[in-house]
C-alpha positions as CSV (number, residue, x, y, z in Angstrom):
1,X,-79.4,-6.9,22.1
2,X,-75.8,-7.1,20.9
3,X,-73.4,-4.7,23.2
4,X,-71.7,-1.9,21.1
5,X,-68.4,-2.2,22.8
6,X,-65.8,-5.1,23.4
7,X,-64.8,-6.6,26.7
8,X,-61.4,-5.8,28.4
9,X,-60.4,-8.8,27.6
10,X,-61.2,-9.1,23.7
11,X,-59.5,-5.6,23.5
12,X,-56.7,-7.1,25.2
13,X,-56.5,-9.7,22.5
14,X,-57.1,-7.0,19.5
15,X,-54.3,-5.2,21.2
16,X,-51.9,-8.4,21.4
17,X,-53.1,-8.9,17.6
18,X,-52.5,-5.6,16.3
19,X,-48.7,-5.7,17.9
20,X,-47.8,-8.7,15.8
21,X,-49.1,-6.5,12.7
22,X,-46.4,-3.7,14.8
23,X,-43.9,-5.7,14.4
24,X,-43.7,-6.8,11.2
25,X,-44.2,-3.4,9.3
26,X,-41.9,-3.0,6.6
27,X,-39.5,-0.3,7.8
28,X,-39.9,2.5,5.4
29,X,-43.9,2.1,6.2
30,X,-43.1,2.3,10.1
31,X,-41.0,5.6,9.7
32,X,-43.9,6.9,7.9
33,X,-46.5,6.1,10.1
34,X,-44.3,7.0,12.9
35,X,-43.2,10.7,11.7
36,X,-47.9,11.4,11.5
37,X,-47.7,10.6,14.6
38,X,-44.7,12.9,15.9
39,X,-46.8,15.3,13.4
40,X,-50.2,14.6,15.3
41,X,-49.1,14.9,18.4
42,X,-46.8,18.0,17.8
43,X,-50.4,19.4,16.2
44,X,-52.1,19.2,19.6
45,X,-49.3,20.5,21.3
46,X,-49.6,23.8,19.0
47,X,-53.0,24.0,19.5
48,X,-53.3,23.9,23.4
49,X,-50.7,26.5,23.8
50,X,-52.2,29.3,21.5
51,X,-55.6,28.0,23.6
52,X,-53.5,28.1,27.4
53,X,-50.8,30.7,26.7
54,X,-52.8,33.9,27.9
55,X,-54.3,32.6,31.0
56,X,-52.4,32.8,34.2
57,X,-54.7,30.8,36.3
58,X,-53.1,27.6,36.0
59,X,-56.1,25.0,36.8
60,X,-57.3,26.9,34.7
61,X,-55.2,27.1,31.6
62,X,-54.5,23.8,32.2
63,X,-58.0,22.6,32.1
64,X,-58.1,24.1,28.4
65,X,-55.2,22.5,27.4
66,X,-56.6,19.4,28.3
67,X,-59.8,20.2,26.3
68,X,-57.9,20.7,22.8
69,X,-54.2,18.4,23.9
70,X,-56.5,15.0,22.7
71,X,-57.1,15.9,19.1
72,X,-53.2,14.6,18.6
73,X,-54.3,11.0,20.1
74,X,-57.2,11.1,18.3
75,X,-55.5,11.5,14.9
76,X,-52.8,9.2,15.8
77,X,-55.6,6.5,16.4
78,X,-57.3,6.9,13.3
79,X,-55.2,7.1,10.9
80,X,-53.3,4.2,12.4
81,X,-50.4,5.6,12.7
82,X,-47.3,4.7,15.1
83,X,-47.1,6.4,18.5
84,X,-43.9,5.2,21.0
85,X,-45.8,5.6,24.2
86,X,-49.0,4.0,22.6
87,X,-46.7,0.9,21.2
88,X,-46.0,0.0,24.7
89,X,-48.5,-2.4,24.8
90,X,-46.6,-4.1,22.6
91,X,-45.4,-6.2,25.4
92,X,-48.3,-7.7,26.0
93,X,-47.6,-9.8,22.6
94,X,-44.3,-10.5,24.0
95,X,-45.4,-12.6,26.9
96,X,-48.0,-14.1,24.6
97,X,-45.1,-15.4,22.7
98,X,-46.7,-13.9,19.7
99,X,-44.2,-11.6,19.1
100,X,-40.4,-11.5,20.0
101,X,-38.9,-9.4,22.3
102,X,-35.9,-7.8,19.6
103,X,-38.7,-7.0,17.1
104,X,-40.4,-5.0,20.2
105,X,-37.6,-3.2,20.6
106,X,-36.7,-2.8,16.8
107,X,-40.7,-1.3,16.1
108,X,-40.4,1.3,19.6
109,X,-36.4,2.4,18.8
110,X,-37.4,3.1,14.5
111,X,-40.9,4.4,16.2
112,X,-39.7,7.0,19.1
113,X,-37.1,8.5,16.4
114,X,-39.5,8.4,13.6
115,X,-41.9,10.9,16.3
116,X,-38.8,12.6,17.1
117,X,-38.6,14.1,13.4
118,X,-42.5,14.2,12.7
119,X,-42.4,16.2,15.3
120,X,-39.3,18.5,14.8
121,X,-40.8,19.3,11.5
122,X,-44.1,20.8,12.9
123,X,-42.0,22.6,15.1
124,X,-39.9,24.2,12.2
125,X,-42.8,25.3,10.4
126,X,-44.6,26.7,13.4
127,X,-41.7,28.8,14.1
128,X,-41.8,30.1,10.7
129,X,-45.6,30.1,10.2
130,X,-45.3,33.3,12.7
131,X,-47.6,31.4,15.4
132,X,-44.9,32.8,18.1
133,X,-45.9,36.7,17.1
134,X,-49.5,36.2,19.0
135,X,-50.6,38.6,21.6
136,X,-47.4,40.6,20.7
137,X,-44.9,37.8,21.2
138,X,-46.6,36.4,24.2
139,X,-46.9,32.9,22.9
140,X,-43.4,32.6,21.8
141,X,-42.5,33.9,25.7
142,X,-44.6,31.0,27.0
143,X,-43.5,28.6,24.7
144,X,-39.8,28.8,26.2
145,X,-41.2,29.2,29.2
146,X,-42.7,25.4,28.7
147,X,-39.3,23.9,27.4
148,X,-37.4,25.8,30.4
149,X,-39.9,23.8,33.0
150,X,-40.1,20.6,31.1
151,X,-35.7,20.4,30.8
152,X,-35.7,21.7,34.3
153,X,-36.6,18.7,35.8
154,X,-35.2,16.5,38.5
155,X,-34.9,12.7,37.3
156,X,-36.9,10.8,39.4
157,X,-39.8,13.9,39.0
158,X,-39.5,12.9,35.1
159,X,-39.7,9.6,35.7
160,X,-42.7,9.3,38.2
161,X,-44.3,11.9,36.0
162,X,-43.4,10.1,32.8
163,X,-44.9,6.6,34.0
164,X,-48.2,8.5,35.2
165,X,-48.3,9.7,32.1
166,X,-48.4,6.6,30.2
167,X,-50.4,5.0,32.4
168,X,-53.2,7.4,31.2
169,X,-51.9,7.3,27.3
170,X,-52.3,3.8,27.3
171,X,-55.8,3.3,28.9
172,X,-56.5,5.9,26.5
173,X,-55.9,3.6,23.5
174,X,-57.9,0.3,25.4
175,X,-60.3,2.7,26.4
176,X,-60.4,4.1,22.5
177,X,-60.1,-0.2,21.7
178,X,-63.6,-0.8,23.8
179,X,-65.9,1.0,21.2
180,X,-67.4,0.0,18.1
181,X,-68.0,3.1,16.9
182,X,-66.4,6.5,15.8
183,X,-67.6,8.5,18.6
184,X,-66.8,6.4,21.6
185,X,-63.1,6.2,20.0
186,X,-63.2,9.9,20.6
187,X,-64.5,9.6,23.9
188,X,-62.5,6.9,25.4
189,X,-59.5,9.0,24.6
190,X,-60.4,12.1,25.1
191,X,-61.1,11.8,28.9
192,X,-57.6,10.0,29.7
193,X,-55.6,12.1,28.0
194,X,-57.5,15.4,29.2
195,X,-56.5,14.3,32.8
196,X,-52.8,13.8,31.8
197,X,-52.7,17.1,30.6
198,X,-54.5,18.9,33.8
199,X,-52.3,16.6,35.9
200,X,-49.0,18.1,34.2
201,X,-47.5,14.6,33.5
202,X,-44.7,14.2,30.9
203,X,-45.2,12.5,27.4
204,X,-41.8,12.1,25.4
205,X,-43.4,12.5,22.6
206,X,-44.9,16.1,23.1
207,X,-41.8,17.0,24.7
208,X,-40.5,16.4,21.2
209,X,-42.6,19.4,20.1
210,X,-42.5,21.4,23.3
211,X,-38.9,21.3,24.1
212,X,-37.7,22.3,20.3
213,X,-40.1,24.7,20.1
214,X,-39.0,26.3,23.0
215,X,-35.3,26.1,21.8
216,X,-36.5,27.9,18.4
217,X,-38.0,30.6,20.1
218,X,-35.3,31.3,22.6
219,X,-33.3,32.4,19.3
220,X,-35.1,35.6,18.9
221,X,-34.7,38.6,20.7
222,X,-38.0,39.7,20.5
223,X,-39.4,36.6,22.0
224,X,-36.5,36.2,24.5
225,X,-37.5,39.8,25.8
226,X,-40.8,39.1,26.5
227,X,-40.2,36.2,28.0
228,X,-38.2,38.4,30.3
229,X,-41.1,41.2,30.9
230,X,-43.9,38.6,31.4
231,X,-42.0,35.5,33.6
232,X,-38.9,37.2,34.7
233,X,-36.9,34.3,33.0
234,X,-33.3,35.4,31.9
235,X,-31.1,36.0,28.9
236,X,-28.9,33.1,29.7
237,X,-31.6,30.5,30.9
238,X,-33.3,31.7,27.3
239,X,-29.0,30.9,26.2
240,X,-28.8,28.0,27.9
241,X,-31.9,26.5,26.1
242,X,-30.5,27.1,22.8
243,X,-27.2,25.4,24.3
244,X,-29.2,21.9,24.9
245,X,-28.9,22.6,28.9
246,X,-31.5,20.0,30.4
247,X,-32.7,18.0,27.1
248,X,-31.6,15.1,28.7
249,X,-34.5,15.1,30.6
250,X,-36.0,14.0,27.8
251,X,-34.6,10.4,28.6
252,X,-35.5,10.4,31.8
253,X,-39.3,10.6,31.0
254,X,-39.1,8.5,28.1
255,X,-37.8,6.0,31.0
256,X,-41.0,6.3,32.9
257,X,-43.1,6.3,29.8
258,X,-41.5,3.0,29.5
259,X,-42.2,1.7,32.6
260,X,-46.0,3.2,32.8
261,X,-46.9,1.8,29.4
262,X,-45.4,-1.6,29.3
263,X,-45.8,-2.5,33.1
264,X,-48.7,-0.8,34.7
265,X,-51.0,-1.1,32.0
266,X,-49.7,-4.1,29.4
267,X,-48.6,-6.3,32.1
268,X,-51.0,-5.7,34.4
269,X,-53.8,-6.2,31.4
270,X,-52.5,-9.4,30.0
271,X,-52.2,-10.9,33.5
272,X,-55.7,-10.1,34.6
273,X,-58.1,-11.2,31.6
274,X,-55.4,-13.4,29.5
275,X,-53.0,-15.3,32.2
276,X,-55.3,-15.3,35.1
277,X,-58.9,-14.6,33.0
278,X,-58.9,-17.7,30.6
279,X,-56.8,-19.7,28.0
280,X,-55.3,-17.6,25.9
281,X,-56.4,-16.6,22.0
């Protein structure tokens, strides 16, 4: 009976295959396909904080976030569009020599900014869709209450946390790469990527939705105030957000994204069922 999934290894080699297809998108169609994905994954961002903002157990709330967070993978997956921290893998075509290591870098620099403005523009229409006035301003409280805690952190926490992160992002997509069908895509990454989210783990890319957002709504009063009542977070650190105070952590888990993705998972991959499982494709 034929198996209805793909080794590691031939997944490995779809992966190394579909990176040379990466790397030679004509630009305009890379922005695109990179600005759904900022879009995607700025969707499931949205989502799991109406779901999470009203629960103030935080295994909890961060158990429901986990349930709804996936959705964004699983649109980025099949619609085939670009995600940064997904295109990691990428490397594993570089040591292949199938790919070179400048068009790598040319694919994840147009890619990470292309997610950057996918995912600024859900975050502008949010704001204005009047998302932020639910349970009487409570979700626009906890929304800067996010971006204050996700730009208030150390370096080498954002970097740790960044390359767990993308350790689990990337399984996601092999995992997702295993099945033959529709509904194992969805499970292979919905498990992964539910335990990044319970864990707390940093992905640049919905930091690009969490982080604006949380600038946004720290310029209104009303939200700023209630932000005050329910976390007892203060005018200026609301200010200071507005100010770009801590975005540079950003950077910093972009860094360990980086790492996670390309080293812990594409390296580690391509040495165990390509360098060290066989000859090569």
């Amino acid at each position: 009976m034929e198996n209805n999934f793909y080794t590691p290894a031939e997944v490995v080699k779809s992966n190394i295959k579909s990176a040379v297809a990466k790397a030679n998108l004509p630009l305009a169609k890379m922005i695109l396909l990179g600005m759904m994905a900022g879009a995607f994954i700025a969707f499931g961002g949205a989502a799991s904080s109406v779901a999470a903002h009203g629960v103030a157990d935080v295994g909890l709330a961060r158990s429901i976030a986990g349930a709804i967070f996936p959705v964004g993978l699983m649109l980025v997956v099949f619609t085939g569009s670009e995600l940064f921290t997904g295109n990691n893998l990428m490397i594993m075509a570089v040591i292949d020599k199938k790919i070179t290591l400048l068009k790598m870098i040319r694919n994840l620099v147009v890619v990470y900014f292309a997610n950057f403005i996918g995912a600024l523009i859900i975050d502008v229409l949010v704001f204005f869709s009047g998302q932020f006035d639910f349970s009487g301003g409570g979700l626009g409280a906890y929304t800067i209450k996010v971006a204050l805690a996700k730009t208030s952190i150390a370096p080498v926490t954002a970097v740790i946390s960044g390359i767990l992160c993308n350790i689990l992002v990337c399984l996601a997509i092999v995992l997702a790469g295993t099945a033959k069908d529709s509904i194992g895509r969805i499970f292979g990454i919905f498990f992964p990527i539910a335990a990044f989210v319970v864990c707390g783990f940093e992905h640049c890319v919905a930091n690009m939705f969490y982080i604006p957002a949380g600038m946004l709504a720290a310029t209104n009063t009303a939200y700023v105030q209630k932000a005050q009542e329910l976390y007892g977070i203060t005018a200026q650190q609301c200010s200071n957000l507005t100010h770009f105070v801590g975005t540079e952590s950003l950077l910093f888990v972009t860094i360990g994204n980086i790492i996670g993705g390309m080293l812990f998972v594409g390296v580690v991959l391509y040495m165990a069922h390509i360098k060290l499982g066989g000859k090569k494709s």
